[in-house]
Structure formats: C-alpha cells, structure tokens
N, C-alpha and C positions, 0 to 999 in steps of 0.2 A: 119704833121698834119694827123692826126685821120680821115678820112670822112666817111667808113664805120663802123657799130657795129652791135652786136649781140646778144640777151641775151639770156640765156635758162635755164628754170627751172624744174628740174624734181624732183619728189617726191619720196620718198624712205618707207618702211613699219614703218621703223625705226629709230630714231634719230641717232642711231650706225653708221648704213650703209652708211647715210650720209655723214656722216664724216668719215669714210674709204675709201668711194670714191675720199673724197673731198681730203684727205693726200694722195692718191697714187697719182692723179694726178700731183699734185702742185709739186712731185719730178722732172718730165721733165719739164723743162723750155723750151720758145717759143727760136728757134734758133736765129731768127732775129726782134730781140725784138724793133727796128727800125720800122721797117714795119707792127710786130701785137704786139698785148697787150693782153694778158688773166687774167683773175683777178677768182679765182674760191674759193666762202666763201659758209658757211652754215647758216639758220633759219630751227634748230630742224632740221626735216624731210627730210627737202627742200635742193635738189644740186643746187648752181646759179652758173652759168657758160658765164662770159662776154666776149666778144671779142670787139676790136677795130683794125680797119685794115688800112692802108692807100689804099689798094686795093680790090676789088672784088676777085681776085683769090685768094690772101692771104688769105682772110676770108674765103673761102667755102675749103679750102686743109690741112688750121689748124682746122676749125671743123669736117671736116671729122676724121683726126687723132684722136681727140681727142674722138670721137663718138666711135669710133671702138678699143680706149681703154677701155673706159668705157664700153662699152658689152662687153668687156672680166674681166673687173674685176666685174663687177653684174655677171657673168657666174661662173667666180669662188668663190665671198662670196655663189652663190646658195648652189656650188658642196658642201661647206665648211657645210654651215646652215643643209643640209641634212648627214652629216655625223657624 
C-alpha cells in the first residue's frame, strides 16, 4: 500500500519541451516499483510528475533522482535552443 504521494507540476515555455521531458524521463523506470510508483504525462505545456511511495525515504531519494535529471535535461534542450 501506497501511503505517501507527491505531485509536481512544472511549466515549460513550450508544448515541445514538455514533452521531451516528459519521454526522456519515462525511459528509466522506478527500480523497485513495489515500493514507489511514478506516473509522468503531459497538459500542453505542463510537466506532471506523480509519485506514490510506501515510504518517506523512498519518496524524497526518487524525487531527488528524478529532479536532478530533469535539470540536466532543461540544461541541455537550453544548450540545444541556443545553438
């Protein structure tokens, strides 16, 4: 069972961006998908990025991961957008 969640929505300039976010993500899956749940879909603009965890740690060590992907892939559509 599920106890903790998380939702997180960030907005993007672009409907594009979104959704290149949203597919590079969704290529690693959660290791122990037992214990967390991520669900990551797009509206337009909008990244939604859910978690469900059976634990507190679990939740803050997969969204760290997945945070500090994410600023690396908005780091590099920038390098890309400016090039």
């Amino acid at each position: 069972m599920f106890k903790h969640q998380l939702s997180i929505k960030i907005s993007f300039p672009e409907d594009k961006y979104a959704e290149i976010a949203s597919r590079t993500l969704n290529v690693d899956k959660e290791l122990k998908e037992d214990i967390i749940k991520r669900t990551i879909t797009t509206d337009k603009n909008i990244l939604i990025i859910n978690f469900e965890s059976t634990n507190a740690k679990s939740l803050r060590t997969s969204t760290q991961n997945l945070m500090e992907l994410l600023h690396l892939i908005t780091k590099t559509m920038n390098d890309f957008k400016e090039a």
